[in-house]
C-alpha positions in Angstrom: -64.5 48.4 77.3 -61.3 48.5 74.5 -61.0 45.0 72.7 -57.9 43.4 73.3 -55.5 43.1 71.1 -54.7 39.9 69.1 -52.5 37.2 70.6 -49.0 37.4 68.9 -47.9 33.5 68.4 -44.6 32.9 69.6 -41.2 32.4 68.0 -40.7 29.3 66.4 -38.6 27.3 67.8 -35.8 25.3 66.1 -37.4 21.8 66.8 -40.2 23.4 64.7 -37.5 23.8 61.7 -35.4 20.7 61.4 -35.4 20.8 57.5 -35.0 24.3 57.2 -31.0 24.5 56.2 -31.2 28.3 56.6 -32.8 28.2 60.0 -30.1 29.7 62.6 -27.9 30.8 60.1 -26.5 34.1 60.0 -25.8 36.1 56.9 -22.3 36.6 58.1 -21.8 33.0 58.5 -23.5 32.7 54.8 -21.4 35.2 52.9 -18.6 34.1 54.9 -19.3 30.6 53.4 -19.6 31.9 50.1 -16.7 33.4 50.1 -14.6 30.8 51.2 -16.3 28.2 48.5 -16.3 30.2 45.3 -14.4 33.6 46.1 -15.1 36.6 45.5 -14.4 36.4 41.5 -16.7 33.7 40.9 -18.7 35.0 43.4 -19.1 38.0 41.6 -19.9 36.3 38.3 -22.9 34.5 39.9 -24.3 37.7 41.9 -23.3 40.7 40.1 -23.1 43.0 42.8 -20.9 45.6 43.4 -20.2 44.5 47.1 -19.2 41.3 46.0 -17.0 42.4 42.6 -15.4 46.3 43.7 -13.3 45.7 46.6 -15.0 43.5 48.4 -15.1 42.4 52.0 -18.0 40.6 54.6 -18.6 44.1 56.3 -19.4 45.7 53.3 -21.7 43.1 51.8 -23.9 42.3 55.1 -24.7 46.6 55.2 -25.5 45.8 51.5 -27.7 42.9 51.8 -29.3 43.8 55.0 -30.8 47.1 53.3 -31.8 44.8 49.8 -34.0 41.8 49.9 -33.8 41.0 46.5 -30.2 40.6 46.6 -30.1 38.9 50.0 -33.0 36.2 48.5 -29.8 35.6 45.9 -27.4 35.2 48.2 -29.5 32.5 50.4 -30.5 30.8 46.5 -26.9 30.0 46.0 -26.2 29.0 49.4 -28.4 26.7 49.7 -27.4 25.5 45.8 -24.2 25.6 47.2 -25.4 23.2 49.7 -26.9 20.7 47.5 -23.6 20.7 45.3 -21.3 20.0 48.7 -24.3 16.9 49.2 -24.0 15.9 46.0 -20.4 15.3 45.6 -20.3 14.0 49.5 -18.1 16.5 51.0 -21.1 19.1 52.9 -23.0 18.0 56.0 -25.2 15.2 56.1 -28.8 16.2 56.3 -30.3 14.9 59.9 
């Protein structure tokens, strides 16, 4: 008789992560955030990357920061520093 193989524990469900900001998140909708708050100057002075400072664009940061995740743990740093500034000043979302 083979041993069986362990049990795999399921997904985590969101109920399971209410105080996880980046839970559900895509990094489109993260960049795309980024973008929008700071630009891509400032975003480039904060992260220098070359996606984000030599002609840059969504597409060409998510094939970046899907392949590198050093540089994807920097882009989810200042989003969610991002986050806490938006809380701060009272213009973000509430937390639940």
């Amino acid at each position: 008789m083979t041993p069986s193989a362990p049990a795999v524990p399921p997904a985590t469900p969101a109920a399971e992560q209410p105080r996880n900001p980046l839970h559900g998140l895509t990094l489109e909708a993260i960049v795309t955030a980024l973008a929008q708050h700071y630009g891509w100057d400032e975003l480039g002075q904060r992260i220098p990357l070359r996606c984000f400072t030599a002609d840059p664009s969504v597409k060409s940061s998510l094939k970046f920061l899907r392949k590198t995740p050093w540089a994807r743990e920097k882009v989810e740093g200042l989003y969610l520093f991002m986050l806490r500034e938006r809380r701060r000043a009272g213009t973000g979302p509430k937390a639940p």
